[in-house]
C-alpha positions in Angstrom: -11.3 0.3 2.0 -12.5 3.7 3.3 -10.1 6.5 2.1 -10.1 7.8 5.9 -7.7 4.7 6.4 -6.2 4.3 3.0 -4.6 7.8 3.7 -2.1 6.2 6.3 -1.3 3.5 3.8 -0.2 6.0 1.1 1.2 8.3 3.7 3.4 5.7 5.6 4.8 4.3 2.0 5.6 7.9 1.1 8.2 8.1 3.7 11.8 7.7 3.2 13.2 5.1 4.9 9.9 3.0 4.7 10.6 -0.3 2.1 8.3 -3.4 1.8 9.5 -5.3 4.7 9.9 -2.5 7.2 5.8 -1.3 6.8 4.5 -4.8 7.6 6.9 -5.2 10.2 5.4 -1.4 11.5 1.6 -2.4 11.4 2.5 -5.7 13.0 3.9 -4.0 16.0 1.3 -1.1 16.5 -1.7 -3.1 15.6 -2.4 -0.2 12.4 -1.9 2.3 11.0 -3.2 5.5 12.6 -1.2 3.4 15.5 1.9 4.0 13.8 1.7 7.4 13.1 1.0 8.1 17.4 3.8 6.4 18.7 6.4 7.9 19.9 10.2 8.2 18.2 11.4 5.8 20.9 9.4 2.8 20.3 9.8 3.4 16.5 13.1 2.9 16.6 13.0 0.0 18.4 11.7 -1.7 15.5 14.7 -3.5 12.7 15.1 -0.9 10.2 13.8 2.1 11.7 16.6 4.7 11.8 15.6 8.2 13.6 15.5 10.5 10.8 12.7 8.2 9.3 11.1 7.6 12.9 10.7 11.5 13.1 10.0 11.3 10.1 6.6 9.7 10.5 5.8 11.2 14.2 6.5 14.7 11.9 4.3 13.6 8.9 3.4 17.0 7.2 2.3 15.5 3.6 -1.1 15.2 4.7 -2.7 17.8 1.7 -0.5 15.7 -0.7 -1.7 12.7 0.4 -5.1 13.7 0.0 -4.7 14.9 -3.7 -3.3 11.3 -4.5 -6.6 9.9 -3.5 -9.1 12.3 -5.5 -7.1 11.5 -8.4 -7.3 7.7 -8.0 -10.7 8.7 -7.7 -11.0 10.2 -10.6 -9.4 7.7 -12.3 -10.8 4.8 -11.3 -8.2 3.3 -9.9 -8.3 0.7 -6.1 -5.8 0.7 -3.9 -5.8 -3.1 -2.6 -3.6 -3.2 0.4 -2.2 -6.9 1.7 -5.1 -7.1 4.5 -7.6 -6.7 1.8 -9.5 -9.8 0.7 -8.4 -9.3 -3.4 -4.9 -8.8 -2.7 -3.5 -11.4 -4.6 -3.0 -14.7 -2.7 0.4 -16.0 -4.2 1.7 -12.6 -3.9 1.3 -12.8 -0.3 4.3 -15.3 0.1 6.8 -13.0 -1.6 9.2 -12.1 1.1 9.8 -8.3 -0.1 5.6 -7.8 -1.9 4.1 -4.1 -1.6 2.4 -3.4 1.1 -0.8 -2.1 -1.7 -1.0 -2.4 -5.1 -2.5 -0.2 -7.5 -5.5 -1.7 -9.6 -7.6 -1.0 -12.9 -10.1 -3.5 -13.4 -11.1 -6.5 -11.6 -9.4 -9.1 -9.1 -11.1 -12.1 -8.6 -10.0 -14.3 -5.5 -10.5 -17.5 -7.7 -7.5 -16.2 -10.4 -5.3 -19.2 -11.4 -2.6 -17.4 -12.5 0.0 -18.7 -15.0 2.7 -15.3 -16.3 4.1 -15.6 -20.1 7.0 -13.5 -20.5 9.5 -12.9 -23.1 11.6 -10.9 -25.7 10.5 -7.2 -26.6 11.4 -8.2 -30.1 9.7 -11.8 -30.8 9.5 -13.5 -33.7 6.6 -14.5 -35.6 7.1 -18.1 -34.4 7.5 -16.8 -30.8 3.9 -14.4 -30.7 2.2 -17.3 -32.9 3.3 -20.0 -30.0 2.2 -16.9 -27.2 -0.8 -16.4 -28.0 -1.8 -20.0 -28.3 -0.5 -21.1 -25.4 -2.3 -18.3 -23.5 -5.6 -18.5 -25.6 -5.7 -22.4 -24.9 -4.7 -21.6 -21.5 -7.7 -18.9 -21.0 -10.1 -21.2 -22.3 -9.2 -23.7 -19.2 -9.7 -21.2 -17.0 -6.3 -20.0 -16.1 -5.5 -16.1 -15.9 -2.6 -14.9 -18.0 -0.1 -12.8 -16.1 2.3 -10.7 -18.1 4.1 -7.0 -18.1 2.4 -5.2 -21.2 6.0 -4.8 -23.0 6.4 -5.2 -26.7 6.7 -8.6 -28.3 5.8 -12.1 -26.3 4.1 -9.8 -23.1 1.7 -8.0 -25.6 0.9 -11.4 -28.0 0.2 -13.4 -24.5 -2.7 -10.7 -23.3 -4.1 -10.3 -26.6 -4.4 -14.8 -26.6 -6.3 -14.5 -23.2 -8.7 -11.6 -24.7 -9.2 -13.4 -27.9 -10.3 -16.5 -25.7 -12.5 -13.9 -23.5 -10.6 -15.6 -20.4 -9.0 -13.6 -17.7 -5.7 -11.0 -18.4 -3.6 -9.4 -15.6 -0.5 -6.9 -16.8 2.1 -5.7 -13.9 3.1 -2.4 -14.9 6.8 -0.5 -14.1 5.1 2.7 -14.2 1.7 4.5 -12.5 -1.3 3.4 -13.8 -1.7 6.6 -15.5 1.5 5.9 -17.6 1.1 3.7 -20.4 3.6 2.1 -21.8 4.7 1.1 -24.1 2.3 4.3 -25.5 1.1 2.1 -28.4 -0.4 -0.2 -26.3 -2.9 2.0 -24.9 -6.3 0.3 -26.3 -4.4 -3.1 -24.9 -4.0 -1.7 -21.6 -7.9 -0.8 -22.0 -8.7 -4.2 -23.5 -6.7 -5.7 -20.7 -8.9 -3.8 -17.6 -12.2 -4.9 -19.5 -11.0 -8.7 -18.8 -9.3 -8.9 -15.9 -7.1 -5.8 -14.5 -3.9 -3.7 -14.5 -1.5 -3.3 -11.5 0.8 -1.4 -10.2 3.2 -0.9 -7.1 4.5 2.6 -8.5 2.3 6.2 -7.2 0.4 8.0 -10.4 2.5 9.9 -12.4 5.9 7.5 -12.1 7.5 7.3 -15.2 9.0 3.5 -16.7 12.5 3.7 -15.3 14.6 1.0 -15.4 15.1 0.9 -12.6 11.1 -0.3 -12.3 11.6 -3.3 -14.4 13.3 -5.4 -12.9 11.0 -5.1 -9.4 8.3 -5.6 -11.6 9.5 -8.7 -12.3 9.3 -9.8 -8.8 5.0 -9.6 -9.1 4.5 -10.9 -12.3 6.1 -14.0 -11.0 5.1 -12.9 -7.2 1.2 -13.4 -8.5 1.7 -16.6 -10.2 1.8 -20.5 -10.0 4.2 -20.6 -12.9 6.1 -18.7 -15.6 6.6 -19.4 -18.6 9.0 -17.9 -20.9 9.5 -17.2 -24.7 12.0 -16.3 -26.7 14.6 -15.1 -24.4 18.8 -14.3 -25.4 21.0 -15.1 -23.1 20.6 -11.2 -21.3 17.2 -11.0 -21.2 15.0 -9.6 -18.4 12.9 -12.6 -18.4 15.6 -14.3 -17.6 15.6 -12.0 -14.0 11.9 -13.4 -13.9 12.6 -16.8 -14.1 15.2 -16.4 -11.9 12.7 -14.8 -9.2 10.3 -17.5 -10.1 12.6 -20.0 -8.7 13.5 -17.9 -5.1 9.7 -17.8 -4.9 9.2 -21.4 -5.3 7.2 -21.2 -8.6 7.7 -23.3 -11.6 9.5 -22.4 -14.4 8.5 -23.1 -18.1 10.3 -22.7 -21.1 9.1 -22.9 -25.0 12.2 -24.4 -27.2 13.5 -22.6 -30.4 15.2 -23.1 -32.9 19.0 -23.8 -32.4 20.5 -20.8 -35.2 18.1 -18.1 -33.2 19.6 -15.8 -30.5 16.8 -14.9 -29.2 16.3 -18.6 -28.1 19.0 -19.1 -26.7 18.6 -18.1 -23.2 15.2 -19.9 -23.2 16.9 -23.1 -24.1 19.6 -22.6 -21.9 16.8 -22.6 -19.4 15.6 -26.3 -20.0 19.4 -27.2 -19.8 19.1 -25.9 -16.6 16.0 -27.9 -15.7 12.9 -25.6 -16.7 9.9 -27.7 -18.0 10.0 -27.6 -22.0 6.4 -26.9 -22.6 5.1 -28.4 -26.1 1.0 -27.6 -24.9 -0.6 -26.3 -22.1 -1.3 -29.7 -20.2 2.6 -29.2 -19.7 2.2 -26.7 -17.2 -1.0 -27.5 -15.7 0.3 -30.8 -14.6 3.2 -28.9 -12.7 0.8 -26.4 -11.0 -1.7 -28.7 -9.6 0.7 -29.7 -6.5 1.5 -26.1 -5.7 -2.4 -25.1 -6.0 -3.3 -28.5 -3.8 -0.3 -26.8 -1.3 -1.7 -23.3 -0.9 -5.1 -23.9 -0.3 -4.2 -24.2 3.2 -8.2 -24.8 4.6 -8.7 -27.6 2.5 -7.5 -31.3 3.4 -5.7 -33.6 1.4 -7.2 -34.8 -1.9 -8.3 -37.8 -1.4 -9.9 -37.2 2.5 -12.5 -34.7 0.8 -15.9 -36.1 1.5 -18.8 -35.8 -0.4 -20.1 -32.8 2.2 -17.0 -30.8 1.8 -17.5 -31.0 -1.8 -20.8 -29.7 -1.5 -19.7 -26.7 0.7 -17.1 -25.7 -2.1 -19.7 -26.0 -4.7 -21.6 -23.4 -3.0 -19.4 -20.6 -4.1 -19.2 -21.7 -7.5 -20.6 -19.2 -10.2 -23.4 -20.3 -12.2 -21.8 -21.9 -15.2 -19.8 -23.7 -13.0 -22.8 -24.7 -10.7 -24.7 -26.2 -13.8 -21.7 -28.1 -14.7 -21.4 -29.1 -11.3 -25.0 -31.0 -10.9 -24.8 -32.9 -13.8 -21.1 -34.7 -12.8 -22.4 -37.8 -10.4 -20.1 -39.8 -7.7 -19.7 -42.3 -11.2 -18.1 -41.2 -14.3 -19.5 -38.7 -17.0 -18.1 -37.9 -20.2 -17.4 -34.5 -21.5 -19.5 -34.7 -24.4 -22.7 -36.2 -22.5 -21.3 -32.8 -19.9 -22.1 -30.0 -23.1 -25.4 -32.4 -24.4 -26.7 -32.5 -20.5 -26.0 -28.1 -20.0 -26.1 -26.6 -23.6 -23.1 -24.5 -22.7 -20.3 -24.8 -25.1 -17.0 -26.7 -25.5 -14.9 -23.4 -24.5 -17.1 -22.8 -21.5 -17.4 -26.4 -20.3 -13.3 -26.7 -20.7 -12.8 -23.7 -18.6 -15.1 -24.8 -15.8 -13.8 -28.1 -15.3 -10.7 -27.1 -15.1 -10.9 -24.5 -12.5 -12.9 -26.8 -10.7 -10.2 -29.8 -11.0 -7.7 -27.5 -10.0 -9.5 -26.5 -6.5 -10.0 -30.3 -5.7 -13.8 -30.4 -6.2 -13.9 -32.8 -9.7 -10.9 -35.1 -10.9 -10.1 -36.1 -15.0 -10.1 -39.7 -15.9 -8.8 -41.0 -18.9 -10.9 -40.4 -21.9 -12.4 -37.5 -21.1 -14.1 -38.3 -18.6 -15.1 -36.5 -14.7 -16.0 -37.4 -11.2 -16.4 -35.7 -8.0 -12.9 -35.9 -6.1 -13.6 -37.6 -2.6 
């Protein structure tokens, strides 16, 4: 987006009185931004939550050099601002009643991210960073994105899976993007932006309140199908995530632990409660298919896709997946006769078919073997 525009975006946020649900609800009105900023104190206020300090506020807007310094040093850092009209901005993230108008972003967004967030205790066990990182390695190697907040413990062990797998990574900071933290995860948080990308709703240079946490919670389960949590006690700030998960309509996973550990309690507690106990990652890839089915609001049912409409999806597919894709016939073909046929290997035939199942274009049959989906 041209910085001529994002300059309202940053300005109008910057604005006391401004929150996540009132700036939609402004743009909405006025048709855009630049809109906003000309109309008068009087039809402001006509709109829920505008009081008139803040409508004078933004007819009065003085923070214009301010604004502009803000945007060379994004420059100069390399960091995007993706605002919710943008094509990137995270799909899932869209039906979150209170998401940020922009995000911050390091890295890459890809509109095709299946997104699964692993959360858990700053102070894991070695059982609990062993199970994280092979859930999320095994999940990577499917295809799936791993979603998590960078923190000590089960966050840090489920980007470092996804990296090790060379799959897809996403971590929601509680902090500006120039602000790492924990500060001994700084080659992570470079690791991380190398295979996939780092976000933030907070402005450069906002320190990791606590305050920040807990809002952060709301995207890293905002931006996903499902959570999945490990090793939580029974006051744990995943807990808040799973807890968001579920307003937000996503699923909620929980690894088991051992009975005598306190730091599994509030993750058993959770599959008390009715969170799926996940013993491997066909677990929660079974749970997310619906919801995926659900939000790809273009596409018709399942089983009305014909042959053509598969064909038009398989015209965006990349070029691992494309190969994959013209060797898998109306019949049956097996998974082996799939890595024979293309000379790819097992990790990158997995991952392909699996993103490809989960957009409706192939289905699984028993025994490992694929079809188109009509």
């Amino acid at each position: 987006m041209d910085y001529n525009v994002l300059k309202y975006w940053i300005a109008l946020k910057s604005i006391e009185g401004i929150g996540n649900v009132t700036f939609p609800a402004l743009v909405d009105k006025f048709g855009s931004l630049p809109a906003v900023f000309s109309a008068s104190p009087s039809d402001l206020k006509k709109i829920q939550g505008i009081s008139g300090k803040t409508a004078l506020a933004i007819t009065n807007f003085k923070g214009w050099n301010k604004v502009k310094e803000e945007l060379e040093l994004l420059k100069k850092k390399d960091v995007n601002i993706i605002t919710y009209q943008d094509e990137l901005y995270p799909r899932q993230l869209l039906n979150v009643y209170d998401r940020p108008p922009y995000i911050y972003v390091r890295g890459t967004l890809s509109k095709d991210d299946i997104n699964i967030a692993i959360v858990g205790s700053r102070t894991a066990s070695t059982y609990g960073k062993y199970t994280t990182e092979k859930i999320s390695r095994e999940l990577a190697l499917k295809g799936v994105t791993v979603v998590s907040g960078m923190a000590r413990g089960i966050d840090s062990a489920a980007h470092r899976g996804a990296i090790t797998a060379r799959g897809r990574t996403i971590a929601i900071m509680g902090s500006g993007l120039d602000v790492i933290y924990p500060p001994e995860n700084k080659k992570l948080f470079e690791d991380i932006i190398q295979n996939g990308a780092v976000i933030s709703e907070y402005p450069m240079g906002v320190p990791p309140r606590s305050t920040n946490f807990p809002a952060r919670n709301r995207i890293i389960s905002g931006i996903s199908y499902g959570v999945v949590i490990v090793e939580a006690g029974e006051k744990s700030g995943s807990l808040i995530t799973a807890r968001l998960a579920l307003e937000q309509g996503r699923e909620v996973f929980a690894v088991p632990g051992s009975i005598d550990s306190a730091g599994s309690r509030g993750t058993n507690n959770l599959i008390k409660q009715g969170a799926k106990l996940v013993e491997n990652t066909d677990d929660i890839l079974e749970e997310i298919l619906p919801q995926i089915e659900q939000t790809t609001a273009s596409k018709p049912p399942s089983h009305l896709i014909s042959e053509e409409t598969v064909n038009t999806q398989a015209a965006g597919l990349n070029k691992v997946d494309k190969k994959i894709f013209d060797c898998i016939s109306p019949g049956k073909i097996h998974i082996d006769d799939l890595i024979s046929a293309t000379g790819l290997s097992s990790a990158e035939i997995l991952s392909s078919l699996t993103k490809m199942e989960l957009k409706g274009i192939i289905q699984q049959h028993p025994g490992k073997f694929f079809s188109l989906k009509k």
